[in-house]
N, C-alpha and C positions, 0 to 999 in steps of 0.2 A: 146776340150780344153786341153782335160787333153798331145796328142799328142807337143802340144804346148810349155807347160809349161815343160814339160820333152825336149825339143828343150832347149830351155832358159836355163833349169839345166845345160845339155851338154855346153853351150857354153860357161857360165859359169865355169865350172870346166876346160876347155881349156883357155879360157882368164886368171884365176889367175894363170895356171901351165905355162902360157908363161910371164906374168908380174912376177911372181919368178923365173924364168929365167934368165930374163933381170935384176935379183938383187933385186928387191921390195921386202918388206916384207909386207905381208898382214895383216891389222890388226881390216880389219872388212868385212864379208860377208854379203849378203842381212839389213841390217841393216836399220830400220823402226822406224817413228816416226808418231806423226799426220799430217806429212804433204807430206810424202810421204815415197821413198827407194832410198838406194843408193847399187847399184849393188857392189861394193869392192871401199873399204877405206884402201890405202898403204901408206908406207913411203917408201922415199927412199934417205936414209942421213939423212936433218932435214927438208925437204921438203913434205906434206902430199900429195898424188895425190889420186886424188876422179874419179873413171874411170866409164863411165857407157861403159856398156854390151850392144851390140845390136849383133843379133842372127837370123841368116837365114837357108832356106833349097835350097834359089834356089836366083837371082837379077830378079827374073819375074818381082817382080813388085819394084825395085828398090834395091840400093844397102844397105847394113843393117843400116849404119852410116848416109843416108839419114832420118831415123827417130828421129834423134837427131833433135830437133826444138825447136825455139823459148820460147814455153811453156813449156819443157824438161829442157831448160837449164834453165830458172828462177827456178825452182822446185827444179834440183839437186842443185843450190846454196843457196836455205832456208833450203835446207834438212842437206847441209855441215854446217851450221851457226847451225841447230842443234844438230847436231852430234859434232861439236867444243866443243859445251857449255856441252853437257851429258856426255863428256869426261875430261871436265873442260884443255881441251889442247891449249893452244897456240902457234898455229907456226909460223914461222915468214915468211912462203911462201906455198900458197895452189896451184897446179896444176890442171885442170880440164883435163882429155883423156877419148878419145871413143875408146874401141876395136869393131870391127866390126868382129866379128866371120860369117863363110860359114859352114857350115855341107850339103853338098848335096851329098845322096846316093851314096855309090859305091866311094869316093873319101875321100884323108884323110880332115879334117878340117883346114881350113887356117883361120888367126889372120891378120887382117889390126890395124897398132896400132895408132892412131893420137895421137901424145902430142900435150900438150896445145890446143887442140880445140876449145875451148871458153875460 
């Protein structure tokens, strides 16, 4: 597990160094409540985009951003509704993106970025 969750970190730390890239400002990592996490919480202008993190070492058994589902995305949008309110912010436009990070040995890591995903 533990091989795992250090996958996850890495992809992680490539998905927000390529979202500040692209201009984002990051203004929340791993960020947890009772009802779940939200991989990075950014702004970008006055629009907040709420991106989840999906992280591979290989498409064996599918590509990363195919594990965004149905049950994923109701989650990450109770988890942005709490993250709103413990921030007491109101925007006037939420954006949902999936980065699909690849790490497979021997090769540099590539970033599939979808906006607006759901």
């Amino acid at each position: 597990m533990a091989d795992k969750d250090e996958l996850g970190r890495r992809g992680e730390d490539v998905a927000v160094q390529y979202l500040e890239g692209q201009g984002l400002v990051v203004l929340s990592r791993n960020w947890r409540c009772r009802h779940g996490e939200l991989d990075v919480v950014a702004a970008q202008g006055d629009r907040l985009v709420v991106c989840e993190v999906k992280t591979r070492s290989g498409t064996r058994f599918g590509e990363p951003a195919e594990a965004v589902d149905g049950r994923k995305i109701a989650r990450i949008r109770k988890v942005t509704n709490a993250w709103l309110a413990a921030h007491r912010v109101r925007w006037s436009d939420v954006r949902f993106d999936v980065c699909a990070v690849l790490i497979e040995p021997g090769r540099p890591a590539t970033v599939q970025h979808y906006r607006e995903a759901f």
